[in-house]
N, C-alpha and C positions, 0 to 999 in steps of 0.2 A: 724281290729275289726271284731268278730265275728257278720254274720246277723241272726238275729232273726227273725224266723217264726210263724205267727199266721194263724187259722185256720179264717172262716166267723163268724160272730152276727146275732143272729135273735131276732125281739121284737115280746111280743105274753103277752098281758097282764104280759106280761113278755117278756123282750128283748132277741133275739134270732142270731147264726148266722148260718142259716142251710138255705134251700131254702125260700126267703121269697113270702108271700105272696101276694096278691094284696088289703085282707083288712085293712084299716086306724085303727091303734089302738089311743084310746085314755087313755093320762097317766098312760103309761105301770108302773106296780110297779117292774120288776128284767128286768134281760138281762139271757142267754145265748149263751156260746160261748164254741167253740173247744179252750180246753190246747195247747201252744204253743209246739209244738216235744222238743223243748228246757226248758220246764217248772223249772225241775229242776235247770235250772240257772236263771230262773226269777227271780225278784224284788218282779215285780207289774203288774197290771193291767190297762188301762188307757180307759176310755170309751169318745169318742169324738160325741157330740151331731152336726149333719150339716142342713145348710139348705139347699134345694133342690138344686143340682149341683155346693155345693161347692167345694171347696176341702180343706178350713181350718173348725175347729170349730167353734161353736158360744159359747160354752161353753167344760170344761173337768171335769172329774173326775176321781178320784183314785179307783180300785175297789178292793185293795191286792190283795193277793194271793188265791184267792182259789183254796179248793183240787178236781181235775178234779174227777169226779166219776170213773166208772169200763168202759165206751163207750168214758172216755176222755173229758165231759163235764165237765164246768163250771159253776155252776147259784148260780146268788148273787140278792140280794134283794137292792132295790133301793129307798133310802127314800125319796129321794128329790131332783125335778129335777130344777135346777135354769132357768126356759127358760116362754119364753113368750109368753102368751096364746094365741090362735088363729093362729098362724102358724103351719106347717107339717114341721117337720124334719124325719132322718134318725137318727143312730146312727151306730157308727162301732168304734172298741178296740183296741187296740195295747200293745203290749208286752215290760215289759220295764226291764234292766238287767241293773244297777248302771247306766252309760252315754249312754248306747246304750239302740234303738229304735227299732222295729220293724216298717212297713210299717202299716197303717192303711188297718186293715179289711175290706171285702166287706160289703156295707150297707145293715143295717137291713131293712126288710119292714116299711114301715111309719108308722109317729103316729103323733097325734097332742096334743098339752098339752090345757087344759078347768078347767075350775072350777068344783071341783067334786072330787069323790072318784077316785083310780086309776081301772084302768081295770082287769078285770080278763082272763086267758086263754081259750078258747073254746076248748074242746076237742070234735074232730070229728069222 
């Protein structure tokens, strides 16, 4: 079976997987992430919401396919996150090709989910 490689997540008012940061987002509304080198045989997308040093989810999501841009990114918009407020999670993705999986992504910077609108990006 062929392995499937994904790039890192990072969340940034938007989830992200590029270096992350040390600041806490709250209710990020997207993700980005680097296209798998393998994209063209993708499926799907799979984003796994953790809590602090897990290594299963507490919750997943399907994010399809999207079309990496011209740098090889991904960014999809995230309506709704099933998780429960008052805790810090991570979040990291993985590639999925019919029965086959790729390894879960390194985690995004944290974020916590609250009651409220979701976060916006800060650009620096």
């Amino acid at each position: 079976m062929k392995r499937l490689l994904l790039a890192v997540l990072v969340l940034a008012g938007v989830l992200a997987a590029l270096p992350a940061s040390a600041q806490t987002l709250r209710n990020p509304s997207g993700a980005t992430f680097t296209a798998s080198p393998d994209h063209a045989q993708i499926t799907s997308y799979q984003i796994g919401y953790f809590l602090p040093g897990a290594t299963d989810p507490v919750q997943t999501a399907s994010l399809g396919k999207p079309a990496p841009d011209a740098s090889n990114v991904c960014t999809v918009t995230l309506n709704v996150m099933p998780l429960t407020f008052g805790a810090n999670y991570t979040a990291k993705v993985k590639a999925v090709a019919g029965t086959a999986e790729s390894d879960w992504s390194d985690a995004s910077n944290p974020f916590d989910r609250a009651p409220g609108k979701p976060s916006k990006p800060v650009v620096k």
